[in-house]
PABA-84575 format. One record per residue (C-alpha): residue in one letter; x, y, z. Coordinates in pm, whole numbers, plus 50000, padded with zeros to 5 digits. Example, Ala and Ser with C-alpha at 12.3 -4.5 7.8 and 13.67 -1.06 7.14 Angstrom:
BEGIN
A512304955050780 S513674989450714 
This chain:
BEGIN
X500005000050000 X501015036349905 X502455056450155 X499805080250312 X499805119250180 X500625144250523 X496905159450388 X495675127550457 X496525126750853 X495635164950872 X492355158550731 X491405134850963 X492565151051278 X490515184751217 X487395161251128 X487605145051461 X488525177751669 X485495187551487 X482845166251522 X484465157951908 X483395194851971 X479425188951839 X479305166052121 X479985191852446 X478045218352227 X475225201752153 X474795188552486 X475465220952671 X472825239152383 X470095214752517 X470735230452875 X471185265452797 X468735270452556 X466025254052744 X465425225252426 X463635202752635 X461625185652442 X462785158552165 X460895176351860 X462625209351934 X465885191351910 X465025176151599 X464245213651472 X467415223951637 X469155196951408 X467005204051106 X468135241951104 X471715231251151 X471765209750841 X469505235450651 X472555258550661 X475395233050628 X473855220650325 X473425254950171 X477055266950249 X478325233750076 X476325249749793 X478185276049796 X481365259349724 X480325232549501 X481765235349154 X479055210548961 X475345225948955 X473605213349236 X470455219149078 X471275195648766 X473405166349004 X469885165449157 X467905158548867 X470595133048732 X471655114649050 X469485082749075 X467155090649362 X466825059749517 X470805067049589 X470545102349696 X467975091349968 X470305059350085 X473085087850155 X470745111950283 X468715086550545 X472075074650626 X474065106550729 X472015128150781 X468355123250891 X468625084651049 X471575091051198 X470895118851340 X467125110551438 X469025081651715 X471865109151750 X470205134051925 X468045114452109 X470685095852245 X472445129452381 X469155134452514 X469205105552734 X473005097552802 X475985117052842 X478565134652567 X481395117252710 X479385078752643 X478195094152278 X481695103052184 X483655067652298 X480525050252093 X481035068051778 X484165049651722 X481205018351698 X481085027651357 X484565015751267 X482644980951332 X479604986551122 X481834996250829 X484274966350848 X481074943450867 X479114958350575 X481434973950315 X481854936350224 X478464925450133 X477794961249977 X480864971849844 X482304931649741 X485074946349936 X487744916550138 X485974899950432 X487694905850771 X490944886550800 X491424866951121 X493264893451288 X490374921251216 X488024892351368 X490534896851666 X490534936451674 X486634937751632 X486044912051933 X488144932352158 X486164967452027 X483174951052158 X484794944352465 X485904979352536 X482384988452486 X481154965852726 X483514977752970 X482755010452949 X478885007652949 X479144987953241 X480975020453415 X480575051253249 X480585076253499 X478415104453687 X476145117153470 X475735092053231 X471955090953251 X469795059353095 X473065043552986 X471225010752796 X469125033052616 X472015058752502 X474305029352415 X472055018252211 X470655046152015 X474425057051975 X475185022551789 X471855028851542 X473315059851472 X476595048651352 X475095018951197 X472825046750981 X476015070350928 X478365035450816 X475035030050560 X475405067350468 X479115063850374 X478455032350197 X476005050849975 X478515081349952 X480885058549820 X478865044649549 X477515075549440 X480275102549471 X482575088149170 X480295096548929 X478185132349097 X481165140349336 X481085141949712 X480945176649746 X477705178549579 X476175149949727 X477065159850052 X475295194250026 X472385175749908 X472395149250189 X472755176350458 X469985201650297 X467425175150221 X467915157550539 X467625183050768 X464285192850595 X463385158050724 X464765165451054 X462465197451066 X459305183250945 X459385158251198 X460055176551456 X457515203651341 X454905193051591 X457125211751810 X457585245051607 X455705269151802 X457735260652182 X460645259951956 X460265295651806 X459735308252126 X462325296752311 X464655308951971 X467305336852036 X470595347751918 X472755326252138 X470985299851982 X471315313551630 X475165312451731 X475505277651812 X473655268551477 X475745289451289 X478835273051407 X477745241051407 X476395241751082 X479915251050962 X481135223551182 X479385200550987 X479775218650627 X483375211850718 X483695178150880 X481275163750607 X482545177950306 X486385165050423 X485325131750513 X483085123350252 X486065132250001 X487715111850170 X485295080950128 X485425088249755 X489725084949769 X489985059449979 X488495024650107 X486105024950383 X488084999450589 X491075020450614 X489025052850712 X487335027550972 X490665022651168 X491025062551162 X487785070151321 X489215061251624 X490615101951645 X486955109751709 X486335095351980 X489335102252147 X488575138552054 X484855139452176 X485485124252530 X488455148952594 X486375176052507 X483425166852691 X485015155952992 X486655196452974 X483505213252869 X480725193853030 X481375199553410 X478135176953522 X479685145353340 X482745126353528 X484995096253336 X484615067353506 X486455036353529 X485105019053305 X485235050053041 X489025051653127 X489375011253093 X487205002452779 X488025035952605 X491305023952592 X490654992452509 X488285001352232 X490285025452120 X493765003252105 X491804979351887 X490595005651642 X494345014251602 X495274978751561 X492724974751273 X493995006451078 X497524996651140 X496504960050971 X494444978750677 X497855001550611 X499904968350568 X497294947350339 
């Protein structure tokens, strides 16, 4: 295997600094803002990816307007179910209900979900022995650290596993990306999955409109701003990525975001505490997610 570009490695690490910051924010948004309620969240989220996907737009060199009639649409809504509106739908709700730090040691779950599908729906190589190995001992860090999260974890079994559907819909997402962006490009498809999806997002959550209109001020406007660019960012980088490279060696990188988002919870979110089992299965979980991309770089 080529060596990796420098661009490569930088890439990654601002994606995960990234989207390890959405998961502090978002959590200390639902306090501050008083979004109490699950359908304001949802039109919290539905905003958010209202204005990512237009500021992709704004960037994208191919007409979004003509990718959209031309892409297949059966595709288009694969990718946009998948990053966007199911994945988010279990993400938010699972913030709701558990704890940043938890959320951010579970994304790495997705590492799993991709190794397990690109196979059957990319005819990508099966799992050698030794990725059997590595994804054994993932789900033995998880374990370890559900079993002992820490203060302020809230309903743990229902967080964990909301936080695994919503990998498993964001690992369908890139598997749809990665079909797809070859021939439209993932710039375009990206600013399509986040716009359409968060219309989703905020017609489902519409029933809660008029509480969340009220309770709608510029500190809030603020924290959608910036994480709508958080996610115009993160989501334009990475799915590029997807389109250069194969989904089992991103898979063994995602393990930066995790390690990102429970640093920067366990600094930001002063109500949430690591606890042993955080400390013991995080780095469990997150030694086997290096072992995996460290046996993708040598096959």
């Amino acid at each position: 295997m080529k060596k990796l570009p420098l661009s490569f490695y930088l890439q990654i690490l601002l994606c995960a600094a990234l989207w390890g910051s959405a998961f502090p924010v978002i959590k200390l948004s639902f306090a501050h803002l008083a979004l109490e309620s699950y359908g304001e969240q949802l039109l919290f989220a539905g905003t958010r990816f209202i204005l990512a996907g237009l500021l992709v737009m704004v960037f994208c060199r191919r007409s979004v307007f003509s990718t959209f009639r031309e892409v297949p649409k059966g595709a288009l809504l694969w990718v946009t179910l998948g990053q966007t509106f199911g994945q988010y739908v279990f993400f938010y709700y699972a913030l709701r209900v558990s704890s940043g730090t938890l959320g951010a040691l579970l994304v790495g779950s997705g590492s799993l979900w991709w190794v397990l599908l690109a196979p059957l729906f990319l005819k990508s190589a099966f799992p050698t022995g030794k990725q059997w190995m590595a994804l054994l001992v993932c789900t033995i860090g998880i374990s370890i650290a559900v079993y002992a999260p820490g203060a302020g974890s809230g309903d743990v079994l229902q967080g964990t596993i909301a936080f695994l559907m919503s990998t498993l819909m964001g690992a369908f997402g890139a598997i749809g990306m990665k079909r797809v962006a070859p021939r439209f490009g993932s710039r375009t498809i990206t600013a399509l999955s986040l716009f359409l999806g968060g219309l989703m997002l905020t017609v489902v959550g519409g029933f809660q409109w008029e509480a969340f209109s009220q309770d709608y001020n510029w500190v809030t406007l603020g924290v959608t701003v910036y994480l709508a660019i958080l996610s115009a960012t993160a989501f334009t980088l990475w799915n590029r990525l997807i389109e250069r490279y194969s989904v089992n060696l991103l898979s063994g990188f995602r393990f930066m975001i995790p390690l990102c988002g429970v640093i920067e919870s366990a600094v930001f979110l002063e109500t949430e505490t690591i606890g042993i089992g955080i400390v013991i299965g995080g780095a469990i979980l997150l030694g086997s997610l290096f072992a995996m991309s460290r046996i993708e770089a040598k096959t």
